[in-house]
Structure formats: C-alpha cells, structure tokens
N, C-alpha and C positions, 0 to 999 in steps of 0.2 A: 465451440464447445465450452470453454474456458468464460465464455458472458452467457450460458445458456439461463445458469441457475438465477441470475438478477432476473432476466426476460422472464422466469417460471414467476417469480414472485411477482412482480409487475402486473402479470397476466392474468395469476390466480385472483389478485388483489380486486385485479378489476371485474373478472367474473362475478366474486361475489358483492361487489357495489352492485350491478346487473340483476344478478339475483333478489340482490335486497331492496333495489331501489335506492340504496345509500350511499350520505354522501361524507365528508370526512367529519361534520358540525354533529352528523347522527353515532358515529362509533364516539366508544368508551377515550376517553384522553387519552392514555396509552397508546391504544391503536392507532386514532389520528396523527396523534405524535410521528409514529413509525413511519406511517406512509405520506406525511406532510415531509420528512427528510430527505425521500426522494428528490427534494430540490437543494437541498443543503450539500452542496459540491462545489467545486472551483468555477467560478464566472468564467475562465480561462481555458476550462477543461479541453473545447472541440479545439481550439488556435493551438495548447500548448500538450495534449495528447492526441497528436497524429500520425497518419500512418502514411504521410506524404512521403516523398525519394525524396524530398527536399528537405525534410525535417531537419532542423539545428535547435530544437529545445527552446525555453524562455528564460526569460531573467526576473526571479522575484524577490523580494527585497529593498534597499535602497538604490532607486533606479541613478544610471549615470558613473555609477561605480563597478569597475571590474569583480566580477566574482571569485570568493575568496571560499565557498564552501558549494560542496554540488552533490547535488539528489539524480542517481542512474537506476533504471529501473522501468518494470510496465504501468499497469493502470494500478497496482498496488502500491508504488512509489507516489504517481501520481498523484494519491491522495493526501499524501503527508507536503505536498512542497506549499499550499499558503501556510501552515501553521510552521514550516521551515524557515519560511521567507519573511515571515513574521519576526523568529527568535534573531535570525540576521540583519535583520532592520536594525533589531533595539542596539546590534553591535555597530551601525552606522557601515553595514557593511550587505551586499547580495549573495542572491544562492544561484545557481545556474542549475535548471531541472530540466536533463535528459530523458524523457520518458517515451514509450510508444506502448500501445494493446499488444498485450502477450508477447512481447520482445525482450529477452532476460536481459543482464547483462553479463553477457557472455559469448561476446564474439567469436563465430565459428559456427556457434549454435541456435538452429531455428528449428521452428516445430517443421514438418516435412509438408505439409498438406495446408498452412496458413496461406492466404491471397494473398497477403502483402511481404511475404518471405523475401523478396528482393529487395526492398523497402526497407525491411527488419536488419537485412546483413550489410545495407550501408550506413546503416543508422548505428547500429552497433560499433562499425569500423570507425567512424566519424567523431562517434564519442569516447573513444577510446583513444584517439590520438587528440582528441582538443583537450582530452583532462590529462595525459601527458604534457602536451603541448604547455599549455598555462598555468605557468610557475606560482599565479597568484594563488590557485585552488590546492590550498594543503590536505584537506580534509572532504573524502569523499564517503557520503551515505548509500550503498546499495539495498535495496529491498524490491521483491519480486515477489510473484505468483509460486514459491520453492516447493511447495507440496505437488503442486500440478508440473510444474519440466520431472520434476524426478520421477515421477508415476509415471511419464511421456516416455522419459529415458528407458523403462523395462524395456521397450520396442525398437527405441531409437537410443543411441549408446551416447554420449561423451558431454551430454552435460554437466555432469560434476565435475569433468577434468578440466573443459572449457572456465568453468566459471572459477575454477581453482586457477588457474592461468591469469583470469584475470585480476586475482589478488594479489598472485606474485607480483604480476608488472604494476602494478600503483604503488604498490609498497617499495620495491625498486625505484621506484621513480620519487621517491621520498614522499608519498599522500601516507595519510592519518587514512583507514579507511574503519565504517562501521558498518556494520551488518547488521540489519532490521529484521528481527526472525518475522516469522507467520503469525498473522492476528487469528484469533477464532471465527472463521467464516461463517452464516446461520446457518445449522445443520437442518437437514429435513426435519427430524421432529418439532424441531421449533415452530419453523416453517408454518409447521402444522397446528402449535400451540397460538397460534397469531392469528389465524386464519379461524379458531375457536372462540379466541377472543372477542374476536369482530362479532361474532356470532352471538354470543351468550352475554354480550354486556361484561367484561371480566376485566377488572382493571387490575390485574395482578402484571407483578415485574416479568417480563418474556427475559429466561434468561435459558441456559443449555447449563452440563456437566462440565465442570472446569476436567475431570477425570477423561472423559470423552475424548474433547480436545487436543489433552496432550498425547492420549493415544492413537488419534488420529493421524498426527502430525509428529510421532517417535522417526521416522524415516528421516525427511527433510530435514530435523532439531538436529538429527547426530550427523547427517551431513557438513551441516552449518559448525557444529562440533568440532567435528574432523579436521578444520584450517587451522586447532591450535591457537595458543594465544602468543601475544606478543604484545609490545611496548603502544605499537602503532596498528593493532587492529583489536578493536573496539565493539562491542554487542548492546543491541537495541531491544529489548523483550516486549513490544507492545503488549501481548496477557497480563504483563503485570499490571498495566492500569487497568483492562477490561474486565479482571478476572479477580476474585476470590478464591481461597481455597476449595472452593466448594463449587462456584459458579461463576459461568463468565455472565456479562448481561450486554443486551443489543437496548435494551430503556430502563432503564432508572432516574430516581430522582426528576421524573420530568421531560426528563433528553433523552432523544437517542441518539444512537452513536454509527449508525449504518447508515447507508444512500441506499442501498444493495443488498442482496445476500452476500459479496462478495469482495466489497467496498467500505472503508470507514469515510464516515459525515468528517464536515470541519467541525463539528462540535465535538464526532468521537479524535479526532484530529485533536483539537484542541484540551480536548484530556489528556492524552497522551503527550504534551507537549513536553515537564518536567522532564521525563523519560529522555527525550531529544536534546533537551536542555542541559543535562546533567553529561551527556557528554562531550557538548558544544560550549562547555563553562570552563572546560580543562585545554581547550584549544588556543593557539595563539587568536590574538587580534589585530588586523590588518591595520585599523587605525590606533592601539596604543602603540 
C-alpha cells in the first residue's frame, strides 16, 4: 500500500506515452524532466534497501573507515544516504545506512499484514543494538514514512510509543539523534496537473500548496513535536528547501526533485543537502 501511489504514477505515465505514441524527446522539458528522474536514485538501492532476514545495511562514505554517523529508516531514509555519505566523505569519515521498505524505526513495531514483517522485526532488532553497540556512531539520522505508521496506528496501536522508546535509548546511550520530518509527497492533484502537462505542451513549474502540505501532515509534525527538545536531539525539515511559502515544487529551475510520488531524487537529495549539513557541522569529527 505504502509504494502503490509510485506504481500509480509509473503506470499512468506510461498509459498516456500509449495513448499518445510518446516518447520523453516529444513531452514539453518539464515533463521529460519528471519522468527522466525516475532513474536518478541510488546505484545501490536493490543491495542496500532490502528486505532480506540477512540484512546489515551499507557503508557510504569514505570506505575502509568505521562509521561515525548512521541513517535508520525505510525507503524515505533511503533516499537521503548518497547525499549523507557524500557530506561524510568530505569529513574523511563514513555513514552506516540502516534502511528496509516500510520498516520504521521503531523496534516492536511492524505494519501487521507486511510479507516481510519477520524480516522487518529482526532488522529493527539488529540495528538497534549495532548503533548501541558502536561507540564510534555519535550521531544518528532517523526519518521514515511518519505520516503513513501514525494513520496505520488508528488501527494498530503503539507506534508513537515504540518509536518514542527508541529515542530515549540512543540518547541514553549518548547518540546525537536528528529527526528528519516529512517531505511533501505529490499529491493527487498534482498528479494530475503533470499528466495535463504532458498533454497540452505546458511547460509551467508542477508545483502543490505549501498550505496543503502542512495540513496534511499536522498529525505526524506534532508527533515528532511531542519528543521535546534537548541539547542532543536535533530536527531536519526537508519543506524547507522543497517549499516556499506558498509552494512546494516536484520541478524547477530545470531539476526535479522526485523519483516517485513518494520518494526524493538525488538531485532533490542533493538540494536538500545544506539542511543535513547544517546539523552535521556542529557535530564532533572523528578525524580532528
């Protein structure tokens, strides 16, 4: 359920190349753009976002060196670990990225009806004691799917406590932790404004309601709220670079920023970077 809305877009995308006979050389720049990003994702993606019982994550950054900064999280984290493992480089130092498909992080808690839910719960367990375990990783990023477990939660109960759980013990454990809120996912109108596009030659910017957005996602924000601040727990606002007061946008200037309806590119990745940066500039360095 949680990858239906990519598969809709995908699908639509392609009906109407079908219908139209076209191919991405015949839609307006814009358009092409959009759906030419569907390839702008991690080379790494299937090897380091899986859903194997074996899974142990990857190491990106400067290879050879123990990891000093770690990305926990599903295919929303996912996205962000080359342009993590990037800012970790330039510190002569790696990032260790825990990730699996719709697996929070929040050991205890699995969707109830996922195939891979046994999978999910040793994966969770796993990484939960290897970023205890490993004194080098001061500083951990979590970001997930938080809109879609808490909508899950109406039905199925204890994911905000779990995942509260899992703040306390890193913080105990002395980690830096940062909390990567919700990017703006394309909303159906969009969707639809794209799929117009194609149609009518319309090189106008696809962008949605910055207003929308956040009220969309007012549940999951005051959750995230909810944990309080402190010294050692840190917030990540991806909207800020996607978004204006007025509008988030999926293509401007050129770039888009999506793979997915539901996924950020390494190019929207790599906008976002400052954002990552700005709280990874205040953290120790393994090699000074």
């Amino acid at each position: 359920g949680l990858s239906a809305g990519a598969a809709t877009l995908m699908i639509s995308v392609g009906l109407h190349g079908e219908l139209t006979e076209g191919w991405l050389s015949r839609y307006p720049e814009a358009v092409a753009t959009i759906l030419a990003a569907g390839e702008d994702r991690d080379a790494r993606q299937k090897e380091c976002l899986s859903t194997a019982r074996d899974a142990r994550g990857c190491l990106y950054g400067k290879q050879g060196t123990n990891p000093t900064i770690a990305l926990w999280g599903d295919s929303i984290a996912a996205a962000y670990a080359v342009m993590l493992g990037d800012l970790v480089e330039d510190r002569e130092e790696s990032l260790l990225a825990l990730t699996m498909p719709a697996c929070p992080p929040a050991p205890g808690w699995q969707i109830e009806y996922q195939e891979w839910r046994e999978s999910c719960e040793r994966f969770q367990t796993f990484a939960m004691r290897k970023l205890l375990e490993t004194e080098a990783i001061h500083t951990v990023y979590l970001a997930a799917n938080f809109a879609a477990y808490v909508k899950i939660s109406e039905n199925q109960e204890g994911f905000r406590d779990d995942f509260y759980r899992t703040i306390d013990s890193l913080l105990i454990a002395g980690k830096k932790v940062v909390i990567v809120y919700p990017f703006p996912p394309i909303d159906s109108p969009t969707f639809r404004n794209l799929i117009r596009a194609a149609a009518a030659d319309n090189e106008a910017v696809i962008s949605q309601l910055t207003e929308s957005f956040l009220e969309n996602h007012k549940v999951s924000f005051a959750m995230l709220d909810g944990l309080g601040k402190g010294p050692d727990l840190l917030r990540v606002h991806p909207h800020e670079g996607l978004c204006d007061d007025t509008r988030c946008y999926i293509y401007k200037d050129g770039q888009a920023f999506y793979y997915d309806e539901d996924h950020i590119s390494l190019t929207g990745a790599a906008l976002l970077s400052p954002l990552f940066e700005r709280v990874l500039r205040h953290q120790p360095n393994a090699v000074r």
